[in-house]
N, C-alpha and C positions, 0 to 999 in steps of 0.2 A: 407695448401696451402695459399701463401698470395696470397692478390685481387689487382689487379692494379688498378689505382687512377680509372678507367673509370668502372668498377664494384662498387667500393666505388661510387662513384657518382648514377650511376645506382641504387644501393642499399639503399640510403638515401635522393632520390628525388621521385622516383615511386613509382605508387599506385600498393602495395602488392594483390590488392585485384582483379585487372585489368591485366584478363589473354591473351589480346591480347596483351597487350603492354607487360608483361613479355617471352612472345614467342618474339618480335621484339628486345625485351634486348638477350635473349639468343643466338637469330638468328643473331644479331650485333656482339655478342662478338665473334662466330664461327668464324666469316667472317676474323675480327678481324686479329685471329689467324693464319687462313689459308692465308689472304696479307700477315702477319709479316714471315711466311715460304717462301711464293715464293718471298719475295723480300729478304732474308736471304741466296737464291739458285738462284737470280739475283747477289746477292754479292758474291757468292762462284764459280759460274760458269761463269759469265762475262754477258753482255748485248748481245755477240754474243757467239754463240758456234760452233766446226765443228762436221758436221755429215757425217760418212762411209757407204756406202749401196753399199755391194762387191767393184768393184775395184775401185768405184766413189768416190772421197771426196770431201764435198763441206762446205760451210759456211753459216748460216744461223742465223737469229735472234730469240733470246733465247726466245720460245716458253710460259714462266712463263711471260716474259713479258706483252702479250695482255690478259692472264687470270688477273693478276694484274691490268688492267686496266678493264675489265669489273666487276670484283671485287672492287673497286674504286667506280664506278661506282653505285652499289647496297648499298654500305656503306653511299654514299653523302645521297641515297635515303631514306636510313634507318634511316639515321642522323639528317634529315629535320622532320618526322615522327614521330621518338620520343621524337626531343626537344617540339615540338608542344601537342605533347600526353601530355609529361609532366609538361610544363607550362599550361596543361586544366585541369590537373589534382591539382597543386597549388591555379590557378585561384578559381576551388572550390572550395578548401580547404580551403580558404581565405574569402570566400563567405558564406559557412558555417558557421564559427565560430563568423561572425558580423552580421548573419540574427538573425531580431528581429522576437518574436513571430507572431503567426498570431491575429489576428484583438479578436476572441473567447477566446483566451490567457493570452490576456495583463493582467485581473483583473479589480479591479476598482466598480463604483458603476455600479449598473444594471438601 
């Protein structure tokens, strides 16, 4: 299976080790998935579609629509979340590797 550029990303920025934040990756990518379906079934079925209920026919708006938007909606959420997650998790990372010893460390004369 390839990975889409946003899993690549995902996969070479986050902390492997930081299991909330790989739940908010996997929960991202769901989401992901299922906007890229209903707006795949807003493009196939139209923005409006009609609906028959016995001898009534009427017209109404395409139902995928407002799930797409509150889906939208949880993604911005998600999005804000884990750039933040991930840039705390670089900040460290960065933080780590230029922390000098502690003070009992250093050497030297006594």
């Amino acid at each position: 299976m390839t990975q889409s550029k946003m899993e690549h990303y995902f996969k070479e920025n986050s902390d492997k080790n930081n299991l909330f934040q790989q739940e908010k990756i996997s929960r991202y990518l769901d989401l992901r998935k299922l906007y890229n379906k209903l707006n795949n079934s807003i493009k196939s079925d139209g923005a409006v579609i009609s609906v028959e209920n016995g001898s009534q026919k009427f017209v109404k708006v395409n139902p995928a629509i407002t799930e797409k938007e509150k889906l939208n909606t949880q993604l911005l959420n998600l999005e804000k979340e884990l750039y933040s997650s991930i840039e705390m998790s670089k900040t460290k990372a960065r933080k780590s590797v230029h922390k000098t010893p502690p003070e009992e460390d250093k050497g030297g004369l006594v």
